[in-house]
N, C-alpha and C positions, 0 to 999 in steps of 0.2 A: 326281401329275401337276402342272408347272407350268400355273398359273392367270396368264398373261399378256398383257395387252389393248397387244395389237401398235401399235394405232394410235397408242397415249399414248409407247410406247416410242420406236416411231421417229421424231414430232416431237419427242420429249425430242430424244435424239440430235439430230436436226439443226438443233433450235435453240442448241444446245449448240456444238457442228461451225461452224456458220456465225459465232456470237458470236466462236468461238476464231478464227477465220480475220481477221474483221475484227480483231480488237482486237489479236491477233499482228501482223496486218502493220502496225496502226500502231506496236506499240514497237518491230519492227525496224527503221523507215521511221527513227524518233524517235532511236532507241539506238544503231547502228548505220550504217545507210546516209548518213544525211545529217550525222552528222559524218565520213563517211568521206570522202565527197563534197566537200565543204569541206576538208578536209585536203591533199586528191588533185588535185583537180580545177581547175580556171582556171572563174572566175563564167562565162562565155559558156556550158562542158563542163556547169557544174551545172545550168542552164537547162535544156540539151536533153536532161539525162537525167532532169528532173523532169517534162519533157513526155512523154517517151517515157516512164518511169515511170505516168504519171496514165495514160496511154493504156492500157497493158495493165492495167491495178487497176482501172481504172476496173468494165472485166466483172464483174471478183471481190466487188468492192465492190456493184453492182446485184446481184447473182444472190445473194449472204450477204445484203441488206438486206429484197430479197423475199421468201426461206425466211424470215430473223426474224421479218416482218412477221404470214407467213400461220402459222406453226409457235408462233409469240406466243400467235397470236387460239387455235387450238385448242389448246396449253396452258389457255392459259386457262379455256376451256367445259371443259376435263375434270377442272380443280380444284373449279369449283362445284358437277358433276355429282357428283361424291363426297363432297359438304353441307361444304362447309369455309365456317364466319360472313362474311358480308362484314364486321364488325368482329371484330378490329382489321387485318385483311389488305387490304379497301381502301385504306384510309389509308395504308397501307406500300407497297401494291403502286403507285398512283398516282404517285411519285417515280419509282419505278424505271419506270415506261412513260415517260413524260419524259425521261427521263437517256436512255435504251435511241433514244426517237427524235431526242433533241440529237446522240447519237453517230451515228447514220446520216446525217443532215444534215448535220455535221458532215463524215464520208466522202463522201459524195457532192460536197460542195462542193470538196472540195479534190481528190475524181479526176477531178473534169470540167473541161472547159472553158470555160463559161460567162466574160462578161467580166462579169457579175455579183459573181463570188465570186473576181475576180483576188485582190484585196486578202486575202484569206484567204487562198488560194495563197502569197503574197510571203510570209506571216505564217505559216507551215506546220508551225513548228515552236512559236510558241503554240499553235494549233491541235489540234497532235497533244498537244501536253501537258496541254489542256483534256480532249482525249476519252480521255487513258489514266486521267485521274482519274477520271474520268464510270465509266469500268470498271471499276473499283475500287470504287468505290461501287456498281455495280448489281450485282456481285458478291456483297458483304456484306449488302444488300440481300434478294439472291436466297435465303441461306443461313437467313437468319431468313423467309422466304415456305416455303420448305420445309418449313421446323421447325412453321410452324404448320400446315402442310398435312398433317404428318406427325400432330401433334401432335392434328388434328381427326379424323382416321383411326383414331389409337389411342383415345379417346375415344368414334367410333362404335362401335367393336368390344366396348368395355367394358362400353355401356349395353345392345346385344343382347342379349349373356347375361344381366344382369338382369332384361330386359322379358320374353326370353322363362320363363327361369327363375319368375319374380314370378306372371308371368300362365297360362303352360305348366302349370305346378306345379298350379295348380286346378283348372285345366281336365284333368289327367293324372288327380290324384287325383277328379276327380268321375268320371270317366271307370272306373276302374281302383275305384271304389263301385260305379259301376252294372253292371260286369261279371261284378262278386263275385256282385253281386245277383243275377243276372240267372244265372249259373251254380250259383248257389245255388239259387235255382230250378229250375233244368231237373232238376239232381240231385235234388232233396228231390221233386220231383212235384208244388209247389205251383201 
């Protein structure tokens, strides 16, 4: 029977889902649309379609920053819960929480409207180029967080069998002494 703990599963996934979402719609924004738009478009057309744009992302962009935020924090508690070192995984993972909240900041700044973050906005396309790299790197990142998570996993699994084997084994055969004995007895009449 699979032995699967639903809960770890499903924020995997949608921490997963949401990362993909956000970071998709920036390189299409980056790669695609806003040179299309430039191509195509008269500066006034690219204006109101970067307004209209921010308006409808902007949802997409809160609702993926939320799941990351909340589906982050319970990854998290269910890495340690499965004894994985805080060395060297802190120190690795602390980068990547960084990068992972520059890139939401980052989305958020440029799907709202705040006159705060005009200047970002005008500058959309540094911006985006800033947070696909940030991706990229929380990416590679992420892949060695795995490995040691994987890697602390295989590692517990290895030492069970020894401890209990090391320690079982004594306790089997004292066990499996005193039985002999002890039926040896019953039998003999002593």
């Amino acid at each position: 029977m699979l032995d699967i703990d639903f809960v770890s599963l499903i924020s995997r996934w949608l921490h997963i889902l949401s990362a993909m979402v956000m970071a998709g719609g920036a390189v299409y924004i980056r790669v695609a649309l806003m040179p299309a738009a430039k191509s195509a478009l008269p500066e006034d057309l690219q204006k109101s379609l970067r307004v209209q744009l921010a308006a409808r992302w902007k949802m997409v962009v809160h609702a993926s920053a939320g799941l990351l935020l909340v589906t982050g924090g319970v990854n998290f508690i269910i890495t340690f819960s499965d004894g994985v070192a805080p060395l060297p995984y802190h120190p690795i993972f602390l980068p990547k929480l960084l990068m992972g909240l520059t890139v939401i900041f980052i989305a958020i700044a440029l799907s709202g409207s705040s006159p705060g973050y005009a200047k970002m906005r005008d500058n959309a396309a540094k911006w985006l180029k800033v947070t696909i790299t940030l991706v990229v790197l929380i990416v590679l990142i992420s892949g060695v967080l795995k490995s040691l998570h994987q890697k602390s996993l295989i590692d517990a699994a290895k030492e069970t069998p020894e401890s209990l084997t090391t320690d079982d084994a004594a306790t089997t055969d004292a066990a499996t002494t005193d039985d002999a004995a002890t039926t040896d007895a019953a039998t003999t009449g002593s």
